[in-house]
mmCIF file of the C-alpha atoms, coordinates in Angstrom:
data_MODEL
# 
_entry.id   MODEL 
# 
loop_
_atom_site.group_PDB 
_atom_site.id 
_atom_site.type_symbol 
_atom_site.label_atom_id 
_atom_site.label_alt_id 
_atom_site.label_comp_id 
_atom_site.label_asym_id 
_atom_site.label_entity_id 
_atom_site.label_seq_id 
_atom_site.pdbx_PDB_ins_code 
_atom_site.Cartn_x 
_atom_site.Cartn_y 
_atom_site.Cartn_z 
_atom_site.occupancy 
_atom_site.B_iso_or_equiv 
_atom_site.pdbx_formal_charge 
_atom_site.auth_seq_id 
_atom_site.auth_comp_id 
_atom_site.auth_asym_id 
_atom_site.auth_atom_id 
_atom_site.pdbx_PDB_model_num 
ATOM 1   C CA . UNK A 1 1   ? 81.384  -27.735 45.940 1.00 0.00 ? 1   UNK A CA 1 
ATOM 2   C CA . UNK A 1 2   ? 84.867  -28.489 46.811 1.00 0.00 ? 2   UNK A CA 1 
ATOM 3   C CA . UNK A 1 3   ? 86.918  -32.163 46.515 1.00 0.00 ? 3   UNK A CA 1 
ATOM 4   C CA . UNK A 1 4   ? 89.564  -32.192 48.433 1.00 0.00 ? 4   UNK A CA 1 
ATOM 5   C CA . UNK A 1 5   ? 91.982  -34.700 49.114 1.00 0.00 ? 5   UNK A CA 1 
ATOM 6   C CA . UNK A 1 6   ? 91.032  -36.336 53.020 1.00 0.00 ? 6   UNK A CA 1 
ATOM 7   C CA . UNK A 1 7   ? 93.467  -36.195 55.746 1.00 0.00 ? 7   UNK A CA 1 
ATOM 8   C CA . UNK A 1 8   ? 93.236  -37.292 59.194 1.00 0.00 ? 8   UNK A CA 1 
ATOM 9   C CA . UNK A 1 9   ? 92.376  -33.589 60.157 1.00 0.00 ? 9   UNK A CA 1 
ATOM 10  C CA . UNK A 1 10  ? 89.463  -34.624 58.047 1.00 0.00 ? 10  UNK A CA 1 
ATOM 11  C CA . UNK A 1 11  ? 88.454  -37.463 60.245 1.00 0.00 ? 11  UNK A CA 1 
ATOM 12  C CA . UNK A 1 12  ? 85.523  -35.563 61.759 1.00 0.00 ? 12  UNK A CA 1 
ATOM 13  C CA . UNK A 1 13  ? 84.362  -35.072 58.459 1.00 0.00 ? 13  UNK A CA 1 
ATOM 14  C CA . UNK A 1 14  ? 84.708  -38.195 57.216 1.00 0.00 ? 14  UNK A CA 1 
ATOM 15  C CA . UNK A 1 15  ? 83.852  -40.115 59.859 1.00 0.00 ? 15  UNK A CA 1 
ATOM 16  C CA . UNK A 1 16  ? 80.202  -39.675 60.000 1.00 0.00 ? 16  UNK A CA 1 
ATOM 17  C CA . UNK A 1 17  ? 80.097  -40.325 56.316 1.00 0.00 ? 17  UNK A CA 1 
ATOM 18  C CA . UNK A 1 18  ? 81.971  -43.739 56.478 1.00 0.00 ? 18  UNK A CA 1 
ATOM 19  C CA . UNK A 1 19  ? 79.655  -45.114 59.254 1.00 0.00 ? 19  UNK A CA 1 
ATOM 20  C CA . UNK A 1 20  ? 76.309  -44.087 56.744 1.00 0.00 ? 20  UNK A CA 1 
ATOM 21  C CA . UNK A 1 21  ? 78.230  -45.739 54.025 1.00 0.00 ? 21  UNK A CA 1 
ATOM 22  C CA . UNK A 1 22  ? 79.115  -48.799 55.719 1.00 0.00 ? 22  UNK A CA 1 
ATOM 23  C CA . UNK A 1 23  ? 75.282  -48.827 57.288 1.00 0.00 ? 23  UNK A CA 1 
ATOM 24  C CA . UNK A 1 24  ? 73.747  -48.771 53.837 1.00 0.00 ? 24  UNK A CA 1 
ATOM 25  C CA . UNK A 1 25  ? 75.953  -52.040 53.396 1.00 0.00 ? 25  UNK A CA 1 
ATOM 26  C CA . UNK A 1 26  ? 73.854  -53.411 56.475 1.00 0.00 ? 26  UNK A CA 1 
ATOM 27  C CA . UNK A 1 27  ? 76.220  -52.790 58.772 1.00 0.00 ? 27  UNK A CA 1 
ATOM 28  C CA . UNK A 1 28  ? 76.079  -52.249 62.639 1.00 0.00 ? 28  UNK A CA 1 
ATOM 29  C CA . UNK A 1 29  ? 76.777  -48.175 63.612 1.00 0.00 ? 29  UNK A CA 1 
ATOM 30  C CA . UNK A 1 30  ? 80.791  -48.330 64.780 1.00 0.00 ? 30  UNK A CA 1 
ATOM 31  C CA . UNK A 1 31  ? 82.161  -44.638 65.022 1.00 0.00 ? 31  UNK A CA 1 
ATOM 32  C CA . UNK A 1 32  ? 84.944  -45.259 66.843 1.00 0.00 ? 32  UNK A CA 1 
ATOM 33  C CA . UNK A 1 33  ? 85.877  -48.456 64.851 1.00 0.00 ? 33  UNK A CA 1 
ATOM 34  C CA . UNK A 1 34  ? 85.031  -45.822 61.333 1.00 0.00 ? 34  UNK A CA 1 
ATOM 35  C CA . UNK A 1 35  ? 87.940  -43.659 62.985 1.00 0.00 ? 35  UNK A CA 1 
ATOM 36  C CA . UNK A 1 36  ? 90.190  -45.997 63.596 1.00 0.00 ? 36  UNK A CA 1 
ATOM 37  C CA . UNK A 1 37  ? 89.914  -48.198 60.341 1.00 0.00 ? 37  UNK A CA 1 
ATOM 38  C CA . UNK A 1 38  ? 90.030  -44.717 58.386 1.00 0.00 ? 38  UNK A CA 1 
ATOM 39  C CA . UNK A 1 39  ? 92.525  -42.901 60.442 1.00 0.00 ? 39  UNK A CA 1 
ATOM 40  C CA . UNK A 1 40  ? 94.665  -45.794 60.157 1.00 0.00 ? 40  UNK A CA 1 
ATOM 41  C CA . UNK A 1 41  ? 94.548  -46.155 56.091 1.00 0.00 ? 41  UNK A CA 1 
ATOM 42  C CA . UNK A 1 42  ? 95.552  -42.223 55.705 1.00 0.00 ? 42  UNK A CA 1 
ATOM 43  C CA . UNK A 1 43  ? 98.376  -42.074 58.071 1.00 0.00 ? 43  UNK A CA 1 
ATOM 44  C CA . UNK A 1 44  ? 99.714  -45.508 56.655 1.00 0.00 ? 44  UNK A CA 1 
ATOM 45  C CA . UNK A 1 45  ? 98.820  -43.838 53.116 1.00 0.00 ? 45  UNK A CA 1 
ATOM 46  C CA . UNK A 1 46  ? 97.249  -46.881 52.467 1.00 0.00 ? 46  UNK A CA 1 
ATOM 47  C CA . UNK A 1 47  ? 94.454  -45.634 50.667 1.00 0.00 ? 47  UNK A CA 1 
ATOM 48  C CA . UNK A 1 48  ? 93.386  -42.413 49.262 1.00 0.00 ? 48  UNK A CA 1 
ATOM 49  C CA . UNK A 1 49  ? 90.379  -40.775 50.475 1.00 0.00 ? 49  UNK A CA 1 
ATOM 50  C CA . UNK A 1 50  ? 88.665  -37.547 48.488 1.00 0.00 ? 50  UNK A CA 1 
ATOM 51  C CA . UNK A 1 51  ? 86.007  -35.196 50.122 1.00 0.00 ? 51  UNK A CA 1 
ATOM 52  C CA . UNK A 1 52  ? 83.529  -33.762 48.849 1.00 0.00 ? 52  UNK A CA 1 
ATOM 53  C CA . UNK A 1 53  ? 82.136  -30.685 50.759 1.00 0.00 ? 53  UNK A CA 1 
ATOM 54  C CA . UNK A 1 54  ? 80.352  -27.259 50.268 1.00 0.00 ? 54  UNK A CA 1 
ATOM 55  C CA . UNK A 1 55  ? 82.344  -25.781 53.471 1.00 0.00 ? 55  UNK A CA 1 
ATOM 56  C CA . UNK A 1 56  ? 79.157  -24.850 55.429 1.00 0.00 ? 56  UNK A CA 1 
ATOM 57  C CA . UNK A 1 57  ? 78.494  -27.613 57.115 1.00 0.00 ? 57  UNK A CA 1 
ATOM 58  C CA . UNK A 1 58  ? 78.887  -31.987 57.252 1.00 0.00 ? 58  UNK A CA 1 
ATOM 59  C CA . UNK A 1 59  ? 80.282  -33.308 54.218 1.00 0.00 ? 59  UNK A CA 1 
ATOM 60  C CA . UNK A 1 60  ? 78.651  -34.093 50.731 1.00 0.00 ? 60  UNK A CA 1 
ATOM 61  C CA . UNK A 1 61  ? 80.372  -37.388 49.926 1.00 0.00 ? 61  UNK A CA 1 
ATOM 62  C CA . UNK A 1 62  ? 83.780  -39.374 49.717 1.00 0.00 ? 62  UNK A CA 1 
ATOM 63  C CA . UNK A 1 63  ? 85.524  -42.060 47.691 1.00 0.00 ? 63  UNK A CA 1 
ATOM 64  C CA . UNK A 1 64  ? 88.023  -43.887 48.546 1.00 0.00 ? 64  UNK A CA 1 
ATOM 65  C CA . UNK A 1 65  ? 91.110  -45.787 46.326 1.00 0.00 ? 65  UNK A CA 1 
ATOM 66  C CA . UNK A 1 66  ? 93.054  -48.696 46.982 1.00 0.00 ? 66  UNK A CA 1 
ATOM 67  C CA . UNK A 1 67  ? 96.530  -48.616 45.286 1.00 0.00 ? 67  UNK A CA 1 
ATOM 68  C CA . UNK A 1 68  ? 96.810  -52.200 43.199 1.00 0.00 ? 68  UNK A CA 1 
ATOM 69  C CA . UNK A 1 69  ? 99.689  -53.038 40.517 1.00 0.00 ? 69  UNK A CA 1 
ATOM 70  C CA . UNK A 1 70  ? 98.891  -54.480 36.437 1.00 0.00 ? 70  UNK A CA 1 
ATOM 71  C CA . UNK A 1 71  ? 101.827 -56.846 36.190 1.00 0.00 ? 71  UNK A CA 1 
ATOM 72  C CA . UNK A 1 72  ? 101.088 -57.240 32.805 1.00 0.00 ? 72  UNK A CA 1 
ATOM 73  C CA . UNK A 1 73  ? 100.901 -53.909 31.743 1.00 0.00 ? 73  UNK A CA 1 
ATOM 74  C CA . UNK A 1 74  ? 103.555 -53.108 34.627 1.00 0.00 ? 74  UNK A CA 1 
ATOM 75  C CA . UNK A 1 75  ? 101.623 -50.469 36.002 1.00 0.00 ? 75  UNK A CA 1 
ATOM 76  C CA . UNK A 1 76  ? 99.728  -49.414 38.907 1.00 0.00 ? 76  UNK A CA 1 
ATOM 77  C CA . UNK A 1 77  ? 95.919  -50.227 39.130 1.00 0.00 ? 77  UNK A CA 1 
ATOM 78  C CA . UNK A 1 78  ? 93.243  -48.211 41.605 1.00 0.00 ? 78  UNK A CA 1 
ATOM 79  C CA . UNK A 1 79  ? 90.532  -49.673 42.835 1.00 0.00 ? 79  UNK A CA 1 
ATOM 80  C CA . UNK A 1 80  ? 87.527  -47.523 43.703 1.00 0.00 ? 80  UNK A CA 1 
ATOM 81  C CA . UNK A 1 81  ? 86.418  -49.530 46.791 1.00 0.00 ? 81  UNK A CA 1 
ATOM 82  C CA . UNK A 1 82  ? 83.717  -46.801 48.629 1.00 0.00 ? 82  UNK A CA 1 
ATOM 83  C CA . UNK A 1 83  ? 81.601  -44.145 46.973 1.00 0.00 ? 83  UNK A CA 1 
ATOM 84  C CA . UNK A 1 84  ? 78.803  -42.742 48.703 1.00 0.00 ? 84  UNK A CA 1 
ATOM 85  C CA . UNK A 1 85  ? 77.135  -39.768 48.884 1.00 0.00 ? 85  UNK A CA 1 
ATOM 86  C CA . UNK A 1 86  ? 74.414  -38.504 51.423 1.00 0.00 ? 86  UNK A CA 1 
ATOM 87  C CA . UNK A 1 87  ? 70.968  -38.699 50.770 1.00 0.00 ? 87  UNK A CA 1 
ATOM 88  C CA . UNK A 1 88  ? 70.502  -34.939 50.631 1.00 0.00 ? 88  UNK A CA 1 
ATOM 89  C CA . UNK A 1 89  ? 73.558  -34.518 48.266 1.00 0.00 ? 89  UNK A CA 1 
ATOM 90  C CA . UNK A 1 90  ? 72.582  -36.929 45.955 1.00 0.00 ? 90  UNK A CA 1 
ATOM 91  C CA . UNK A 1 91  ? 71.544  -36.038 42.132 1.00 0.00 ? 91  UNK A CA 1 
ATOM 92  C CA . UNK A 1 92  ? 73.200  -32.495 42.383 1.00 0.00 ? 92  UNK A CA 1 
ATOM 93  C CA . UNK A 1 93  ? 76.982  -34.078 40.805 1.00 0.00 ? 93  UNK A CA 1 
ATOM 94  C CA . UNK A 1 94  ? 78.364  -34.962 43.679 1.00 0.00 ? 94  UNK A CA 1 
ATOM 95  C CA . UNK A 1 95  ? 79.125  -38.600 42.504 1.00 0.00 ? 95  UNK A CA 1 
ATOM 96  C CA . UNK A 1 96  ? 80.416  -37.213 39.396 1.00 0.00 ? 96  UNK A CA 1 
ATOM 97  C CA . UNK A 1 97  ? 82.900  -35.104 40.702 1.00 0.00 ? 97  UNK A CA 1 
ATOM 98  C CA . UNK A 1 98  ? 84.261  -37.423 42.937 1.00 0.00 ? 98  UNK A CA 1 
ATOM 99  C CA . UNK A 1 99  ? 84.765  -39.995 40.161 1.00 0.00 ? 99  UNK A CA 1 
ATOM 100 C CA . UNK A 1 100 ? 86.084  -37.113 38.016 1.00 0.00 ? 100 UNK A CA 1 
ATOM 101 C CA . UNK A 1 101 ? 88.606  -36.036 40.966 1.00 0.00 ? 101 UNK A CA 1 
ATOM 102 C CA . UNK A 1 102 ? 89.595  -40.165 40.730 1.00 0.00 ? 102 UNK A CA 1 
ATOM 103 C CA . UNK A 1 103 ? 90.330  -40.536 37.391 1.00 0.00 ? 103 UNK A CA 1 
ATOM 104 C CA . UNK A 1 104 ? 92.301  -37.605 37.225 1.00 0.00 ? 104 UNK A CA 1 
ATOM 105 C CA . UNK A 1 105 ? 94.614  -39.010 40.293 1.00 0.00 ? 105 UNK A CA 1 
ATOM 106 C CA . UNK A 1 106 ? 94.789  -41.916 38.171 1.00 0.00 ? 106 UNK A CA 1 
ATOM 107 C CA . UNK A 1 107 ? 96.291  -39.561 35.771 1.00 0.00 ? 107 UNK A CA 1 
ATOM 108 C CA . UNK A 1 108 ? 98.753  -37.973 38.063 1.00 0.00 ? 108 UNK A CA 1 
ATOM 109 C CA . UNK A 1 109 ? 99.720  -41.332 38.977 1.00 0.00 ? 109 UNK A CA 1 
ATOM 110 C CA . UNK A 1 110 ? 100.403 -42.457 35.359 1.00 0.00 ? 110 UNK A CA 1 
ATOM 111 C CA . UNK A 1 111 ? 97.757  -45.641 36.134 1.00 0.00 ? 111 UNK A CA 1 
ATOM 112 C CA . UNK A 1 112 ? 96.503  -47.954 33.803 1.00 0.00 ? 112 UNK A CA 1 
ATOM 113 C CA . UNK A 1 113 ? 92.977  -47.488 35.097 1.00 0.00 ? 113 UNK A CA 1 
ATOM 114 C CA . UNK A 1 114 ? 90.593  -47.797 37.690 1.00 0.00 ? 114 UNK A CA 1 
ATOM 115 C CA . UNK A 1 115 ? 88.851  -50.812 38.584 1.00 0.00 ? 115 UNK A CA 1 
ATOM 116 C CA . UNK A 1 116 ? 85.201  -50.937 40.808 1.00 0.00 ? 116 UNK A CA 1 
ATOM 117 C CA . UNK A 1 117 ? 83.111  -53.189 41.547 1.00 0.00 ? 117 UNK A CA 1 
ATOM 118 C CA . UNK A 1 118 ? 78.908  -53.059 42.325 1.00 0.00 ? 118 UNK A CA 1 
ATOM 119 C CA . UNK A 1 119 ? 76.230  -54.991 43.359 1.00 0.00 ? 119 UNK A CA 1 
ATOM 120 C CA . UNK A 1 120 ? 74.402  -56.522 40.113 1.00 0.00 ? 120 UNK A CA 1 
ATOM 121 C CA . UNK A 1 121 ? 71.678  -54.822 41.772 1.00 0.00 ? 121 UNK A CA 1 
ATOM 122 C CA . UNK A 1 122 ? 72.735  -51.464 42.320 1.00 0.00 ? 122 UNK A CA 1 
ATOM 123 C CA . UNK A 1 123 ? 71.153  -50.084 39.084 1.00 0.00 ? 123 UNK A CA 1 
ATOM 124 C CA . UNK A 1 124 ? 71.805  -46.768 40.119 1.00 0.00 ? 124 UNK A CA 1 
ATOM 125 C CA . UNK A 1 125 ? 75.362  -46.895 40.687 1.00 0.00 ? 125 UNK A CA 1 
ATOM 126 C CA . UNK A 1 126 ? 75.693  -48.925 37.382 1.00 0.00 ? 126 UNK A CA 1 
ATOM 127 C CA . UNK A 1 127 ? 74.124  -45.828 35.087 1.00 0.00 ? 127 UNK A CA 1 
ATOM 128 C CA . UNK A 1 128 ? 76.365  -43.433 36.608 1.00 0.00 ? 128 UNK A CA 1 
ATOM 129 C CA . UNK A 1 129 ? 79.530  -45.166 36.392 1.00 0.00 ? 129 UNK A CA 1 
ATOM 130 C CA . UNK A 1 130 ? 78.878  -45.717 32.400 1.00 0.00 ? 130 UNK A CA 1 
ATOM 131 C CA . UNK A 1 131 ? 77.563  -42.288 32.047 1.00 0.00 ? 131 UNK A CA 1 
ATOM 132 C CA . UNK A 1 132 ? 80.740  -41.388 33.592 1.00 0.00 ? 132 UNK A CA 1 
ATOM 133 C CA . UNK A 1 133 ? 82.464  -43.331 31.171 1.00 0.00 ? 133 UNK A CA 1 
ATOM 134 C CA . UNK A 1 134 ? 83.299  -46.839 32.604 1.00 0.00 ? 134 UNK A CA 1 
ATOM 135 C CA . UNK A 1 135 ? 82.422  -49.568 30.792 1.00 0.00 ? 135 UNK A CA 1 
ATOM 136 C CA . UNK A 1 136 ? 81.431  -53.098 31.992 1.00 0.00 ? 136 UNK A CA 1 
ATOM 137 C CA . UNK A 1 137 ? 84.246  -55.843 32.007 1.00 0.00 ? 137 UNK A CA 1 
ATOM 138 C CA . UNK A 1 138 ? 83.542  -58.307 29.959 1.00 0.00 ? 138 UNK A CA 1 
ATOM 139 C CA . UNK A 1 139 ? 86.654  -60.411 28.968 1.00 0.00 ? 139 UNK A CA 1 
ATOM 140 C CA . UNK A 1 140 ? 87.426  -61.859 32.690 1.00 0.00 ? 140 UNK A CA 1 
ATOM 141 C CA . UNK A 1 141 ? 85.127  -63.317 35.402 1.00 0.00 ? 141 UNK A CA 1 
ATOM 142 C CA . UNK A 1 142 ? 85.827  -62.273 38.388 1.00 0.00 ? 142 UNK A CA 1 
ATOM 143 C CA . UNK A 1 143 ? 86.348  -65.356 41.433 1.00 0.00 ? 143 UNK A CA 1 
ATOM 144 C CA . UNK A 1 144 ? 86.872  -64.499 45.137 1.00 0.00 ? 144 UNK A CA 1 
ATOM 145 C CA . UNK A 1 145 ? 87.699  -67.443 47.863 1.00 0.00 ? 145 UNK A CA 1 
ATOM 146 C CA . UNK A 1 146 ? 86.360  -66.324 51.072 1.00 0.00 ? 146 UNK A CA 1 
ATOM 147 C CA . UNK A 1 147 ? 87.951  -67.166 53.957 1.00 0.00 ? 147 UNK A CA 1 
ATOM 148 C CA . UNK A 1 148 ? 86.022  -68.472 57.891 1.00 0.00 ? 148 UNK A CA 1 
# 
């Protein structure tokens, strides 16, 4: 298995991927709207989006990063926004690698961290993120004012 870094050469790729992700999340099938959302966050680098794939055929899995800033600690912040990994892939370290791949961009990027957030549901997710290392915030609630 390879993780490489997405481009938009990667869209076809990634594409396919994005729209299963999004349609776990109950969302309507929008190819053309995956493409353009995703196509515009690499070429504006607004985001950074790794690949997994075994080079024989559709891909494994992706994550993708948000860049966000600690002005406390004066340092940059990335948020893991997407991880998801195909039904097929799943359970063979595909997750793992792609969080792996993450924190070591973090690295590169002299970061104070990364930051994710999961359903309270989503026991799944939840074990592998700790036995990845993460650990559950728990000195800050988190708020969010949504907007009609």
């Amino acid at each position: 298995m390879n993780v490489i870094q997405a481009t938009t050469d990667h869209l076809p790729l990634l594409v396919p991927l994005f729209d299963a992700y999004r349609k776990f999340y109950e969302q309507q099938s929008d190819l053309s709207g995956a493409a353009a959302f995703l196509g515009e966050r690499l070429r504006n680098r607004d985001s950074v989006i790794f690949l997994a794939t075994d080079g024989s055929g559709p891909a494994l899995g992706f994550v993708q990063l948000y860049p966000a800033f600690s002005s406390v600690s004066m340092k940059r912040l990335w948020m893991l926004n997407d991880l998801f990994v195909t039904h097929a892939a799943r359970h063979k370290g595909v997750a793992e690698a792609l969080l792996r791949r993450s924190a070591v961009m973090a690295k590169e990027t002299k970061s104070k961290g990364l930051v994710l957030e999961t359903g309270v549901n989503n026991n799944p997710a939840k074990k592998l993120y700790e036995k990845c290392g993460w650990t559950k915030e728990q000195e800050f609630d988190r708020y969010f004012l949504y907007l009609p």
